[in-house]
C-alpha positions in Angstrom: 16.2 37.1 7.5 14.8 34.5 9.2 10.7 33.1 8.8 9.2 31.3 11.6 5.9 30.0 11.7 3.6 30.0 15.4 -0.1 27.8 15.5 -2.7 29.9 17.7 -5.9 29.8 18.9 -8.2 31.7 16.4 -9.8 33.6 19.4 -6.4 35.0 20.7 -4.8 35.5 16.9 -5.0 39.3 17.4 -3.5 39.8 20.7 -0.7 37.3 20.3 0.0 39.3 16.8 -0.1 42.9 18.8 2.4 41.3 21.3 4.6 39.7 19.3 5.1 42.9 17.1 5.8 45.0 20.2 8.9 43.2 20.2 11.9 45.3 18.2 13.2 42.3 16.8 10.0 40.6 14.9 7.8 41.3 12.3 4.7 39.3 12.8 1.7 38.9 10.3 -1.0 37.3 9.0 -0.9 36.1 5.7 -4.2 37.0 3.4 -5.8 36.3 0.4 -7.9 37.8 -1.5 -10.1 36.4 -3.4 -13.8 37.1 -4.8 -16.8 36.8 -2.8 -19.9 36.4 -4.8 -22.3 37.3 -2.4 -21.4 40.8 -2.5 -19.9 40.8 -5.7 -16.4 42.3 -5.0 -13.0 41.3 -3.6 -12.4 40.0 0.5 -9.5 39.7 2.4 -9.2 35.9 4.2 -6.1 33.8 6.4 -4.6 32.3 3.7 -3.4 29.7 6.4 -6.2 30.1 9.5 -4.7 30.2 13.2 -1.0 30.4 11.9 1.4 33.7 12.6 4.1 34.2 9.8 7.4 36.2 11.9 9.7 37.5 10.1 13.3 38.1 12.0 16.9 38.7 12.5 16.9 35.8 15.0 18.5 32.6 14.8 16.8 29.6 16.0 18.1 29.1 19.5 17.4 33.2 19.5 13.6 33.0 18.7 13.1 29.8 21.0 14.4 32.1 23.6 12.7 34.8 22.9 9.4 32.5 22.7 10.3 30.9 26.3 11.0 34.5 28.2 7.4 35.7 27.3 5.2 33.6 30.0 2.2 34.6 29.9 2.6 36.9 26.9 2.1 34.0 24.9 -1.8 33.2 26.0 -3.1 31.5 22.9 0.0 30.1 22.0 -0.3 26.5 20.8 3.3 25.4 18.9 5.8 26.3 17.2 5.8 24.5 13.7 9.2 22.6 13.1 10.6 20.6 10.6 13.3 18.5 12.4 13.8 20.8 15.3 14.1 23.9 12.7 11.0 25.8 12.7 12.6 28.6 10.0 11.6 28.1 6.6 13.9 26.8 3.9 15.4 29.5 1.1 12.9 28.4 -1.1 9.9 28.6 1.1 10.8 31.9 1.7 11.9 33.2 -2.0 8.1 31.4 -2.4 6.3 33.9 0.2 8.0 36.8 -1.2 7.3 36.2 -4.8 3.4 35.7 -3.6 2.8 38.1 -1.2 2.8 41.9 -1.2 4.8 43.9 1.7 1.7 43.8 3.9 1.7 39.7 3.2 -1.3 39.8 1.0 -1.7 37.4 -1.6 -3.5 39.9 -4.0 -5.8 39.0 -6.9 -4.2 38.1 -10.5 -5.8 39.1 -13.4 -5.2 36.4 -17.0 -6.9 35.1 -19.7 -7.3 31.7 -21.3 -5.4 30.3 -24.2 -5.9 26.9 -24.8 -7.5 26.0 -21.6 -4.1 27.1 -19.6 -4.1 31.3 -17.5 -2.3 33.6 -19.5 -0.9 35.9 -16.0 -1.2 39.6 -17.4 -1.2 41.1 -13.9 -0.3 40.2 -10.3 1.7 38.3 -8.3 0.6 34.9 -10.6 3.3 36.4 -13.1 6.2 34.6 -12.1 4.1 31.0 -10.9 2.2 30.9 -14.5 3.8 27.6 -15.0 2.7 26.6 -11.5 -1.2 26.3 -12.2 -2.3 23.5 -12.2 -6.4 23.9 -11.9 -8.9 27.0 -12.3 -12.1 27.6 -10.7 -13.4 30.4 -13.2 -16.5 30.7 -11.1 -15.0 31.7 -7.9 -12.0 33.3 -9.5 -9.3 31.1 -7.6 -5.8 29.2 -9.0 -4.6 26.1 -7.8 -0.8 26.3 -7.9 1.6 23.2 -7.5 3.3 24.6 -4.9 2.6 22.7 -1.6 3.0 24.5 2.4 1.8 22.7 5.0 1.0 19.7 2.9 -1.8 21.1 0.8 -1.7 23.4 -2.2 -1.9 27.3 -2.4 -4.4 28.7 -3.9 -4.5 32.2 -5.4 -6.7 34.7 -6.3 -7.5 34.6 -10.2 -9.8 37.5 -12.4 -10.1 35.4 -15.9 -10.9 38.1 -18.4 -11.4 37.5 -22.2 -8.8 38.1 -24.2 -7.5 41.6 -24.5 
């Protein structure tokens, strides 16, 4: 399976997304966080990356760019494809990344931890297997700072700190 990754116009986000997965061959989404919002006390969902489409596909490259070309005016909104050296799919390790994070409906859920010795103990979520990875914690609005860099900047993460159980 191959990732590819579109820039879009916020305002046209949804209907490029509706079009894209009317085709048979792509699985398109918006990856989310979420993350705690203190003015209303509880949990939201947000673009983890805003104005960028995650596809998932069987598609090669040549395929996709193909594919991208034949739909016109389909693609109203459209602004690039992102490429790395004229190969827009992510590397094995970009994608074995995205898959440990996100859930099946590419959410980034909350993790729940607790401290020991200043450092997130990971009890719950997908922070499990990116303890190690953390490199900063906001306890007051609940996020994680991972060394792990897309798009040259860091992820950040959803993070509950609880006291110790």
């Amino acid at each position: 399976m191959n990732w590819y990754i579109l820039f879009a116009l916020s305002a046209k986000l949804q209907k490029l997304l509706k079009i894209l997965n009317n085709k048979k061959e792509l699985y398109a989404f918006i990856p989310l966080i979420e993350y705690y919002r203190r003015d209303i006390k509880g949990y939201a969902l947000k673009p983890l990356f805003p104005s960028y489409i995650f596809i998932k596909t069987k598609l090669n490259q040549t395929q996709f760019d193909i594919l991208l070309a034949s739909m016109k005016e389909d693609k109203d909104g459209l602004i690039k494809q992102l490429k790395y050296k004229d190969v827009a799919a992510l590397s094995q390790e970009e994608i074995n990344m995205f898959e440990g994070l996100l859930d099946s409906f590419g959410v980034l859920k909350m993790s729940q931890a607790y401290l020991i010795h200043h450092k997130a103990k990971i009890i719950e979520g997908p922070l499990q297997d990116f303890e190690n990875e953390i490199i900063k914690i906001d306890k007051h609005n609940q996020l994680a700072y991972l060394n792990l860099k897309f798009m040259d900047r860091h992820i950040q993460a959803g993070l509950n700190i609880t006291s110790k159980i």
